[in-house]
VOZA-380446 format. One record per atom (N, C-alpha, C): residue in one letter; atom name; y, z, x. Coordinates in steps of 0.001 Angstrom, whole numbers, padded with zeros to 6 digits, m for minus. Layout:
residues N
a,CA,Y,Z,X
...
END
This chain:
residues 182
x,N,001371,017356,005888
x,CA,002675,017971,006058
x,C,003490,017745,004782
x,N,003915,018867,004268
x,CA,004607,019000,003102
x,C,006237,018103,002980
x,N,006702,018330,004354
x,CA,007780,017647,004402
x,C,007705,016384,005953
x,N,008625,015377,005258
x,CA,008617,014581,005972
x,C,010308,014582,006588
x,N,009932,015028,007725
x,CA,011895,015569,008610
x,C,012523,014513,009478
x,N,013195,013646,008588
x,CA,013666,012342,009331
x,C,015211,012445,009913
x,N,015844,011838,011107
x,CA,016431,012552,011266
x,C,017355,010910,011283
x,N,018725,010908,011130
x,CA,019728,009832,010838
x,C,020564,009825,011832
x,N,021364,008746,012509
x,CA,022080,008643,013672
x,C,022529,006958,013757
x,N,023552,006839,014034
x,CA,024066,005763,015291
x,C,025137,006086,015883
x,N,024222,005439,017135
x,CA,025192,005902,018382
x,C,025768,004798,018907
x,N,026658,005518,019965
x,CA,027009,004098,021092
x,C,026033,003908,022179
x,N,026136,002700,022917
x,CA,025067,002103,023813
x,C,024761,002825,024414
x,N,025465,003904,024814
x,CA,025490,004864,025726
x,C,024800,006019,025607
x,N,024496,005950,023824
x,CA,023977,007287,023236
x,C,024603,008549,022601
x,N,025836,007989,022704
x,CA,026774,009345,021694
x,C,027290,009031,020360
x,N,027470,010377,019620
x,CA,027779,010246,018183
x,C,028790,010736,017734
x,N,029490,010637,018476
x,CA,031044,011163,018902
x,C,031829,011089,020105
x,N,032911,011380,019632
x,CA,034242,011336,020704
x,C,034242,012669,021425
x,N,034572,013202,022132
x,CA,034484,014376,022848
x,C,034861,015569,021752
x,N,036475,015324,021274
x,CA,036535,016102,020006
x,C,035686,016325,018271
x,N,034538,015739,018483
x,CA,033213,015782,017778
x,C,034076,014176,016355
x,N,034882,013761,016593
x,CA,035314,012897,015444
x,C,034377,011830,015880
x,N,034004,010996,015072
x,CA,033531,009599,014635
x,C,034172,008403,015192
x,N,034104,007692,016116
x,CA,035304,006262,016453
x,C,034881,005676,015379
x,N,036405,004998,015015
x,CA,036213,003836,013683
x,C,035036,002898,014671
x,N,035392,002421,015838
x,CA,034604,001025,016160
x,C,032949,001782,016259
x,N,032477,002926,015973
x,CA,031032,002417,015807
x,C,030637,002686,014474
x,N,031637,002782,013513
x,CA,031644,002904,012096
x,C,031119,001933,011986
x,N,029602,001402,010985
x,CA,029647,000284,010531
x,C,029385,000309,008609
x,N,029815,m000724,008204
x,CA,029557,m000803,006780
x,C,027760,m000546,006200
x,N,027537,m001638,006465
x,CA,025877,m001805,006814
x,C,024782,m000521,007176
x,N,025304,000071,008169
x,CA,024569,001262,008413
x,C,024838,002513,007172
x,N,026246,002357,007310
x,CA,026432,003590,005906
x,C,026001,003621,004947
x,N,026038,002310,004345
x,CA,025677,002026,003128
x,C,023641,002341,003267
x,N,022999,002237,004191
x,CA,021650,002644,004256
x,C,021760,003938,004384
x,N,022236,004538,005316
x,CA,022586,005961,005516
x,C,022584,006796,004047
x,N,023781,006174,003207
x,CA,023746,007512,002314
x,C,022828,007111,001266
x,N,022174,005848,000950
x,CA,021215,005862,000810
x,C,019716,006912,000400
x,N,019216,007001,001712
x,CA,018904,007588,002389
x,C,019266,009501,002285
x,N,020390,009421,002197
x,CA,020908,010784,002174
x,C,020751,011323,000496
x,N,021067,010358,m000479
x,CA,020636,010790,m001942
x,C,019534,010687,m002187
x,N,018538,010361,m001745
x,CA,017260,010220,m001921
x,C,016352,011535,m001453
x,N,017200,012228,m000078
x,CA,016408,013650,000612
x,C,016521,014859,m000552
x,N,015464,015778,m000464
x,CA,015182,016658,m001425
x,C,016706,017681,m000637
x,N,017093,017409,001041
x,CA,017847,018468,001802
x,C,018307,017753,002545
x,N,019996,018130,002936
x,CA,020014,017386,003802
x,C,021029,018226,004895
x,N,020366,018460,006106
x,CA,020942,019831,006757
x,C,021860,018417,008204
x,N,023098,019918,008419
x,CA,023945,019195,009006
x,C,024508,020562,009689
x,N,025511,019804,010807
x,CA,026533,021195,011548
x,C,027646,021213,010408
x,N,028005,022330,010582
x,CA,029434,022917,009891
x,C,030375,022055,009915
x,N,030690,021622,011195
x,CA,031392,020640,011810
x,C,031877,019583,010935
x,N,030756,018775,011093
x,CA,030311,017677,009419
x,C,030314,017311,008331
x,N,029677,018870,007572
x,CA,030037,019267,006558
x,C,031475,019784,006419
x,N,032057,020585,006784
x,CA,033565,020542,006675
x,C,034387,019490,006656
x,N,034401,017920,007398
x,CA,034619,016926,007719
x,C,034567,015749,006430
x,N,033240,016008,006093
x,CA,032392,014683,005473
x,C,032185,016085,003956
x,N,032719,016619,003108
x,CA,032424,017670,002359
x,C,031460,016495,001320
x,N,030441,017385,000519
x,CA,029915,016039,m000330
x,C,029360,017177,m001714
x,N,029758,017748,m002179
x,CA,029610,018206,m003748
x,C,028300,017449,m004157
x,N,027292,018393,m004858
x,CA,026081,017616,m005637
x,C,025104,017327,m004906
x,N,024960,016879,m003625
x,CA,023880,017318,m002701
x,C,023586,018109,m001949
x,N,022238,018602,m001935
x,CA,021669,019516,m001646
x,C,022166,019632,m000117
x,N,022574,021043,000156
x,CA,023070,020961,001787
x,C,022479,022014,002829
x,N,021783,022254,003676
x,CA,021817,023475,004551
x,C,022351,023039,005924
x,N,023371,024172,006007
x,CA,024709,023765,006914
x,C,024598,025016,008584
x,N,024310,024071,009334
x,CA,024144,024955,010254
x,C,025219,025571,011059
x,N,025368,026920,011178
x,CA,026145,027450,011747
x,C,026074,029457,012293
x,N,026822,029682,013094
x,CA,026555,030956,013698
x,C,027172,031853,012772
x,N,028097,031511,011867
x,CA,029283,032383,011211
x,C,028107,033271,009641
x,N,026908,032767,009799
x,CA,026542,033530,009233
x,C,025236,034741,008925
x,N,024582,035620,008998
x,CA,023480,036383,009639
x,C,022384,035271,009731
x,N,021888,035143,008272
x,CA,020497,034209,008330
x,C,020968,032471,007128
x,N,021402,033518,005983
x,CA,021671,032574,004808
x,C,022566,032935,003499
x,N,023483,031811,003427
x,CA,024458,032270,002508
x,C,025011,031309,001851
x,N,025037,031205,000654
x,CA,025906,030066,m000447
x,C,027182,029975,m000037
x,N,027368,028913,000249
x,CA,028712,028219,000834
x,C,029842,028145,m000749
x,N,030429,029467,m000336
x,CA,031130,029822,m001958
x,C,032024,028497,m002405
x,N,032222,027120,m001744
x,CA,033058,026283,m002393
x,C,032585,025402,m002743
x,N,030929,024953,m002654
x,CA,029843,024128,m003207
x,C,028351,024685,m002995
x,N,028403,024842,m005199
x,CA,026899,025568,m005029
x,C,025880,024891,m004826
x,N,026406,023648,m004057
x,CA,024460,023015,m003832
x,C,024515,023327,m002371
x,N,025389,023912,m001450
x,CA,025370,024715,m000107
x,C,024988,025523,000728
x,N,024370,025655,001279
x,CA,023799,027168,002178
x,C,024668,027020,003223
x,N,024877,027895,003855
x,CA,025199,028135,005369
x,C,024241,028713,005739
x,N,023574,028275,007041
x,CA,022384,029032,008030
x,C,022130,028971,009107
x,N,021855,030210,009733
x,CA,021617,030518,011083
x,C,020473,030480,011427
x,N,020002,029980,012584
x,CA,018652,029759,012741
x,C,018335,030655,013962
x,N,019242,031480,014340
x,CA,018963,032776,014700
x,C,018633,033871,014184
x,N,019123,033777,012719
x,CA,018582,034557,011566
x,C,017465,034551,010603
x,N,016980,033278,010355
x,CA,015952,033011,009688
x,C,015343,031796,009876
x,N,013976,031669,009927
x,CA,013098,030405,010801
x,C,013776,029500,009358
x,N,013777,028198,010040
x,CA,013907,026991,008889
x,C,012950,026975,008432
x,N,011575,027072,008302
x,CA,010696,027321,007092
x,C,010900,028687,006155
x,N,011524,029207,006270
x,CA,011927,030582,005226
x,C,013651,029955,004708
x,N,013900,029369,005332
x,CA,014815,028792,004921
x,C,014532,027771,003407
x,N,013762,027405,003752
x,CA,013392,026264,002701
x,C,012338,026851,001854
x,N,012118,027986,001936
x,CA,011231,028650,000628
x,C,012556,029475,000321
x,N,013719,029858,000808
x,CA,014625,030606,m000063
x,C,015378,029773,m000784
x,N,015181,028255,m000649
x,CA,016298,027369,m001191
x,C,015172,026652,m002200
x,N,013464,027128,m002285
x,CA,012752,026324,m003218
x,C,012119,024940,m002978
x,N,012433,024684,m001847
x,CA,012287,023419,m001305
x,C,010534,023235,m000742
x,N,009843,022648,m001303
x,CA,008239,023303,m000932
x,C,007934,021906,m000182
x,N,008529,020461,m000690
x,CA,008174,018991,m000389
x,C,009215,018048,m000473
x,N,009094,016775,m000156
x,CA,010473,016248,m000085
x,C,010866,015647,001491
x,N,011985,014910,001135
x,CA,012424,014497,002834
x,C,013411,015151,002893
x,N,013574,016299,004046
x,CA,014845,016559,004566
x,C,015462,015705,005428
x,N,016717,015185,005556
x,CA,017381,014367,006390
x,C,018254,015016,007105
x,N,017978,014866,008253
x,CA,018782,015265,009170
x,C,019948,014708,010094
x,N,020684,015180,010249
x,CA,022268,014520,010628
x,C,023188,015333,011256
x,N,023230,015175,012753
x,CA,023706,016246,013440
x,C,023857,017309,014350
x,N,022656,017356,013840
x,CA,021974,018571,014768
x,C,020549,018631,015372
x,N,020464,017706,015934
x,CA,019118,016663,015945
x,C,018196,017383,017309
x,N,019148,018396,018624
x,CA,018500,018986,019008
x,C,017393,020060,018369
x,N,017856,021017,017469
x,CA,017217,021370,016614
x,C,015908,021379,015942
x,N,015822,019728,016045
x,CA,014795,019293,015201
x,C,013595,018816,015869
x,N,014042,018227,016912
x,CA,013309,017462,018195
x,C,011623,017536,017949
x,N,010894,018708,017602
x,CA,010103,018912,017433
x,C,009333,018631,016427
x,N,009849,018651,015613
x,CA,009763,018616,013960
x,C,009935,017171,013124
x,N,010694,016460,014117
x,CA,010661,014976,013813
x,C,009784,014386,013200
x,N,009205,013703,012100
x,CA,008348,013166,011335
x,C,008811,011683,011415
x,N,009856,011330,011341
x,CA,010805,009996,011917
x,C,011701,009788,012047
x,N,012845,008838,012863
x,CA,014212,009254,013136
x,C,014720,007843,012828
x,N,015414,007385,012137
x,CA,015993,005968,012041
x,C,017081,006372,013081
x,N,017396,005228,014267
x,CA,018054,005230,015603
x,C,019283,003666,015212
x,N,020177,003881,014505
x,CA,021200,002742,014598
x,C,021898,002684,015761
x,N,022047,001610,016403
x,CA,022408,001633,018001
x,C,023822,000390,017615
x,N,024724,000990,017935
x,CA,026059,000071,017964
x,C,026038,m000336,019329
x,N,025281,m001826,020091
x,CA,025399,m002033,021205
x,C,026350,m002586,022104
x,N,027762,m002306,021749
x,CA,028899,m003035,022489
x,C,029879,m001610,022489
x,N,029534,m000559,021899
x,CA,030765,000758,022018
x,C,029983,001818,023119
x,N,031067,001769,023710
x,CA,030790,003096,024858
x,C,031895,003889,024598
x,N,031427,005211,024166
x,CA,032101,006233,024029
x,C,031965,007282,025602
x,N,032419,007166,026544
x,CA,032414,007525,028100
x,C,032220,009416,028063
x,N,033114,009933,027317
x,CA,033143,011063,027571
x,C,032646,011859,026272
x,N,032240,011170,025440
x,CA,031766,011825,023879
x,C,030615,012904,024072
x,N,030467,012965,022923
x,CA,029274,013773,022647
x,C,027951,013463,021926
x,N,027082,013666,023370
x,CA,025849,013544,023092
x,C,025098,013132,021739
x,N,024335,012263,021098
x,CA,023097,012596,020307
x,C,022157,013651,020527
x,N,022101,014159,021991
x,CA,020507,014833,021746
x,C,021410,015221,023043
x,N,020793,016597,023610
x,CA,021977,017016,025419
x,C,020654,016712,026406
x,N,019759,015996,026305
x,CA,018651,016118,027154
x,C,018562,014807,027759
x,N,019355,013788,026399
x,CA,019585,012344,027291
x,C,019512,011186,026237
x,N,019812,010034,026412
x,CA,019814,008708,025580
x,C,018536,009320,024452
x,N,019135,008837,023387
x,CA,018056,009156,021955
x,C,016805,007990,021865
x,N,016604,007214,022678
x,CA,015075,006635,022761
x,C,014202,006851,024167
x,N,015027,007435,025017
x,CA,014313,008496,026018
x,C,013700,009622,024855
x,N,014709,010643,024810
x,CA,014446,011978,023972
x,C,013605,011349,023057
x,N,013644,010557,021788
x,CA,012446,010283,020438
x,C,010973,010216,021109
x,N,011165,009201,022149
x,CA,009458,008916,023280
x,C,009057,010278,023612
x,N,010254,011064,024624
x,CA,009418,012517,024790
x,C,008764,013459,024096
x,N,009549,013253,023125
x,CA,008750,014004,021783
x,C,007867,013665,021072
x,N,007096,011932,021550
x,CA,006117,012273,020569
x,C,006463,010822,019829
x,N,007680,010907,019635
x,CA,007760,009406,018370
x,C,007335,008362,018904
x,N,007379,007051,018128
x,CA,007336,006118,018653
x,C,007865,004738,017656
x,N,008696,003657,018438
x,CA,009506,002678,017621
x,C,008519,002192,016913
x,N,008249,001826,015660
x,CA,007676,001766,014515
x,C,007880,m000184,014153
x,N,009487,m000108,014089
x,CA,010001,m001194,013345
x,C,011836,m001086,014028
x,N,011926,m002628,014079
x,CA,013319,m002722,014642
x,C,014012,m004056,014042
x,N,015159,m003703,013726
x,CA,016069,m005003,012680
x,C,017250,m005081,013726
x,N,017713,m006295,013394
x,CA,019384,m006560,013653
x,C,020334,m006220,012378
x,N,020660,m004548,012201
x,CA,021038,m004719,011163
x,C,021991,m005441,010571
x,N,023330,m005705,011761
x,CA,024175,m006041,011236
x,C,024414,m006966,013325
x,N,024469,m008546,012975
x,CA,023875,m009124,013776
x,C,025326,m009247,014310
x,N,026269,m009581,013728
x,CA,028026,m009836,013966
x,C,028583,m009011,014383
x,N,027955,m007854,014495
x,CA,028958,m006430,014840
x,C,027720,m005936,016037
x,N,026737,m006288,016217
x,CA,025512,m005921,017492
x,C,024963,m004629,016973
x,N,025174,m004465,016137
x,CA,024300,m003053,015421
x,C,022726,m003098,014857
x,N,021607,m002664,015709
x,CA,020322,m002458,015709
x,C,020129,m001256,014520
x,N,018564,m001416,014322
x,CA,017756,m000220,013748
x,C,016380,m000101,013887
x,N,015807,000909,014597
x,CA,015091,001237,015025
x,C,014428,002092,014251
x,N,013618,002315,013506
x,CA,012255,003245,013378
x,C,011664,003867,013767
x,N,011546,004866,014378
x,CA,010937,005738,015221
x,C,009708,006601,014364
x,N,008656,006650,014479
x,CA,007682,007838,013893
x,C,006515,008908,014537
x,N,006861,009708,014358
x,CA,005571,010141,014683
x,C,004266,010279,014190
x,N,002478,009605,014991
x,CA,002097,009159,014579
x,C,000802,009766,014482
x,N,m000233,010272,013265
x,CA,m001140,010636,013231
x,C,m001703,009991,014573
x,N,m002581,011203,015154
x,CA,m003622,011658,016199
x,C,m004532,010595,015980
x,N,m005141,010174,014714
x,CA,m005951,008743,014641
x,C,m005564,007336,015174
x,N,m003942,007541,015109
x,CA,m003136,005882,015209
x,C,m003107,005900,016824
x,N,m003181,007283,017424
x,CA,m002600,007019,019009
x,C,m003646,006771,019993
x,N,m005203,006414,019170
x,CA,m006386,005731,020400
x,C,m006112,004879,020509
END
């Protein structure tokens, strides 16, 4: 597989990555995780996200494909040219990534993680275990993100205390060559 499609997250205990109004709570902000996160995020050949996000979190100089309905298939996001906007009603994400040149590489994913479910190659799972966000919004709409990673296929790899003072985990998730799963 040409690309390896990892997908980035922490949630609350509960499993959400947001507040109902899609914002971020400061309390499952952690230092520790971000600082791996963007990491991580300069290192992906792509790094696709909701509109939402990208409007939010704007980031000039990295590579972006920005998911959203507002546009047919694919279109340069006229206020940063390392941008696409794309519909994935309009054009499969593999034509996506031969119109943007992208042949190998890690795309990182952030966001839109239903989307990807399938396609998962590995998902780093940061779990803030003391914030419950009650009425937020989902990681995944099918259910807690280490239910959903298992159904699909992944499996926890490797797990840290990342940040032991604040109860913030990290989990590894991969999916695993057909040889590794006798």
């Amino acid at each position: 597989m040409p690309h390896d499609i990892v997908g980035h997250a922490i949630v609350s205990a509960d499993g959400k990555i947001a507040t109902a109004d899609g914002a971020m709570p400061a309390e499952l902000r952690n230092a520790l995780d971000w600082q791996r996160f963007q990491t991580h995020l300069d290192r992906a050949s792509l790094v696709v996200l909701g509109r939402p996000g990208h409007e939010r979190n704007p980031n000039p100089g990295r590579k972006r494909l920005v998911v959203t309905s507002t546009v047919g298939d694919l279109a340069l996001d006229p206020a940063d040219k390392h941008a696409h906007f794309w519909n994935p009603a309009g054009l499969s994400f593999d034509s996506a990534l031969t119109a943007l040149g992208i042949a190998e590489g890690t795309i990182a994913i952030t966001g839109v993680f239903d989307l990807f479910r399938e396609r998962f190659t590995a998902f780093d799972l940061a779990e803030s275990n003391v914030v419950l966000i009650r009425d937020g919004q989902p990681c995944f709409s099918t259910g807690h993100p280490r239910l959903v990673l298992a159904d699909c296929g992944l499996f926890p790899v490797s797990f840290e205390a990342l940040d032991p003072e604040a109860n913030v985990t990290l989990t590894r998730w991969r999916r695993l060559p057909d040889s590794e799963l006798l």
